[in-house]
N, C-alpha and C positions, 0 to 999 in steps of 0.2 A: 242410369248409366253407371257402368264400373267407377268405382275410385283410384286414381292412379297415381300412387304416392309413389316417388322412386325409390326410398328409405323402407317401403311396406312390400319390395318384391324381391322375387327370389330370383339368382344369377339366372338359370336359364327361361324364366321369364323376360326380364330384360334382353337376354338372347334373344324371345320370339316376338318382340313387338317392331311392327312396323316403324322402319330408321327414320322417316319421314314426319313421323310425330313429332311437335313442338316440343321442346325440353327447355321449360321455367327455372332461371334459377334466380331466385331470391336475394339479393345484397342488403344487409342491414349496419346498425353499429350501436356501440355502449359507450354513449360519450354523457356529456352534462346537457340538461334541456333545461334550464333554470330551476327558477324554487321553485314548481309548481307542477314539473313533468317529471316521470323517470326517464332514468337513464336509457334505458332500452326502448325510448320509441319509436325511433324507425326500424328499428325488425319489428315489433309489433305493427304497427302500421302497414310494412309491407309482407309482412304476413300475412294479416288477416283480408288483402286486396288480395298474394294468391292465391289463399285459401276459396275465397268466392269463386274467384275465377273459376277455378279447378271443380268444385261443386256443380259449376253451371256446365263447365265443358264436359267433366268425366274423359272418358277413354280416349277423349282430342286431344288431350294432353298429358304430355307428364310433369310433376312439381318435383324438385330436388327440396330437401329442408334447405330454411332459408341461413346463407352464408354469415354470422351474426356477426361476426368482429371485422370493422372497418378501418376504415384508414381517416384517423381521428385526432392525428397530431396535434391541428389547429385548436383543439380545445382541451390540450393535457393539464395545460394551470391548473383545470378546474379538475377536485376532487371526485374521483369514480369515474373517469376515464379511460375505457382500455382499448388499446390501438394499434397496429399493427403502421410500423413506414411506408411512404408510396410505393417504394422500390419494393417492399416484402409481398405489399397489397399485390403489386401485379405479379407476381411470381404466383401468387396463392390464385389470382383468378386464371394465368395459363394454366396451371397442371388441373384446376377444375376444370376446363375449356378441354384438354388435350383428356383428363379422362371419360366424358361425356362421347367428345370423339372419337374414344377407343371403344367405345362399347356400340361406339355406328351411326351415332344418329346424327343426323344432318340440317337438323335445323333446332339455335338453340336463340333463346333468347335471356336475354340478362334481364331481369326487371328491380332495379334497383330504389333504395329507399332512400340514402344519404348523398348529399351534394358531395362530399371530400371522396367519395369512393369513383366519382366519377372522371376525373383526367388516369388516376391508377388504372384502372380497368379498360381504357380503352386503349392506353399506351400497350396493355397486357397483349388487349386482342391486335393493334395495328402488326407489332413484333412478330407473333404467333403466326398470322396471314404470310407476312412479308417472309418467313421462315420455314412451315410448313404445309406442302399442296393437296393433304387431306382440309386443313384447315382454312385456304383459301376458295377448295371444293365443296364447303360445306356455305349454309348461311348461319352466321352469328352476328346477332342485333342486339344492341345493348339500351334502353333508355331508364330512365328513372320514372315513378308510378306521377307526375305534377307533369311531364313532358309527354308521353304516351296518352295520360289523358288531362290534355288540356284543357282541349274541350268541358272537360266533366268538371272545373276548378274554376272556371270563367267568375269573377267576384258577382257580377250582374245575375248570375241564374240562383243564388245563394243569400244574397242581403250580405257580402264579404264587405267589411269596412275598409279592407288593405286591396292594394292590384295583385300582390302577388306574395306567391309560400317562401318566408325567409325561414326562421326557426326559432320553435316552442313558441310559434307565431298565431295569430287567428286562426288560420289553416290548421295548422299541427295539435292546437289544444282543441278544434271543434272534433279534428277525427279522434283524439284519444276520447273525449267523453264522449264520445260513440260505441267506441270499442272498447274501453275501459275506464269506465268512469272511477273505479275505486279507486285506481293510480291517480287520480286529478287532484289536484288541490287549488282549485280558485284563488283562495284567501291567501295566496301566497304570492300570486303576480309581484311584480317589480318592476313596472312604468318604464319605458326607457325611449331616448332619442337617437337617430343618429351621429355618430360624434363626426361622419364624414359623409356629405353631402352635398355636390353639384353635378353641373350639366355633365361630366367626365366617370362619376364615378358615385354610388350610393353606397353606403357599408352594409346595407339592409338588401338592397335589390340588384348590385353592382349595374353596369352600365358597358358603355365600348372602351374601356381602359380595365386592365387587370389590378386592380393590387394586393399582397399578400401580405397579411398580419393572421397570427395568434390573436384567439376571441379574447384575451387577455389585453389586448391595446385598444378591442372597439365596444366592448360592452360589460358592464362588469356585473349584474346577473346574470348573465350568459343568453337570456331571451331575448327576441326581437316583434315589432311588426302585431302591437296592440294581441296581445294572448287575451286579454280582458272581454274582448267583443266575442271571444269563442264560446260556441253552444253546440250539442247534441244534434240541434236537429238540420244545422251545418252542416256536423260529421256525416251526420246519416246520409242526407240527401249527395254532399260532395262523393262519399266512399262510394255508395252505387251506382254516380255519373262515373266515376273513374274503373270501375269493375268491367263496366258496359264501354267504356271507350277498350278495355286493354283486350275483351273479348272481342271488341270488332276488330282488331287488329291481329288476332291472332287467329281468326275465322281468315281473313284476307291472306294471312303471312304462310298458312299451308297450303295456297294454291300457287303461291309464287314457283315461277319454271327453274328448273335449272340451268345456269349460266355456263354453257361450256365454254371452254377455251377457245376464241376469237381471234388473237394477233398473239404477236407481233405480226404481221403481215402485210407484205411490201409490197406496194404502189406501181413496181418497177415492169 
């Protein structure tokens, strides 16, 4: 199958492909992952999940490079954070959204890597819809690579120690020594607790109450959610449950119909 990088083609190629092709766009960020991870890995991370993707689909899809500067405020304390405000984040992912949609195509999906990128980008998309009717005629889906493929992450199919992916957590250090084990540093873990914890609210897995703190007031390596139990053959096995969950979805998401315009329409 073709390789269909968006980055790798020429204007009136883009011109002749079919608008109806999925359009991948990547969200990552450079913030602190503790002593142990670099900075950069969840655009690695959700890179190398569209990268697969996109190898298995070929010409079903198109991949944009992945968006790498996130919205990463909550963890500025920490040295070698670069980050972009929520308000700037969403400006940055409309005019990506509004030029995607200028060039036609009509089904795009956001496949994101960082938890913080997620209320910007969707306040982006809610706005954009509510304001332009190319934009409400098209479909734009947004999830992050742990929610799209849940499934693929379930701790029980893995030997996972933890329920779920907090950060430079089991999760996160098994996929880097997957895909990049040189970046790993084991020996550098930093044990930690949650400093807030009950039935209302986890600092680690939150809960049905919100609360907002800078990672500067709830952990002070910056890592969470035992990084110590993370292994390679975790990564392994979790990244091609998660490849295969976002391909079944994206197999399903180009046959979805289009929604024409229904109402307002009156009863009378």
């Amino acid at each position: 199958m073709k390789i269909m990088l968006w980055h790798e083609q020429t204007w009136p190629t883009i011109e002749s492909l079919d608008k109806q092709t999925p359009v991948i766009i990547p969200l990552g960020s450079l913030e602190q992952h503790g002593h142990h991870l670099p900075l950069f890995v969840d655009t690695i991370q959700v890179t190398s999940i569209a990268q697969r993707v996109e190898q298995e689909l070929g010409d079903q899809v198109l991949l944009l490079p992945t968006q790498w500067l996130g919205c990463s405020h909550h963890h500025k304390d920490f040295p070698g954070t670069i980050s972009a405000l929520p308000s700037l984040y969403s400006e940055m992912i409309n005019t990506i959204t509004q030029s995607v949609l200028r060039a036609g195509f009509r089904r795009l999906f956001f496949l994101n890597g960082h938890g913080g990128n997620q209320v910007p980008a969707s306040q982006a998309i809610i706005e954009l819809i509510a304001q332009d009717d190319t934009a409400n005629d098209a479909y734009i889906t947004f999830s992050s690579w742990w929610s799209v493929g849940g499934e693929g992450v379930k701790p029980e199919k893995h030997n996972l120690t933890t329920q779920f992916v907090s950060h430079a957590c089991e999760y996160e250090t098994s996929m880097m020594l997957f895909i990049r084990p040189d970046l790993v540093h084991m020996d550098r873990i930093q044990k930690t607790h949650p400093r807030l914890a009950n039935k209302w609210f986890n600092v680690e897995y939150g809960g049905p109450v919100s609360v907002f703190k800078r990672y500067q007031n709830v952990v002070a390596p910056g890592n969470m959610g035992s990084p110590e139990q993370g292994t390679t053959e975790k990564g392994e096995n979790m990244s091609a449950a998660v490849v295969a969950q976002i391909i079944a979805f994206l197999n399903d998401f180009r046959t979805w119909p289009h929604l024409e315009k229904i109402g307002p329409k009156s009863c009378l």
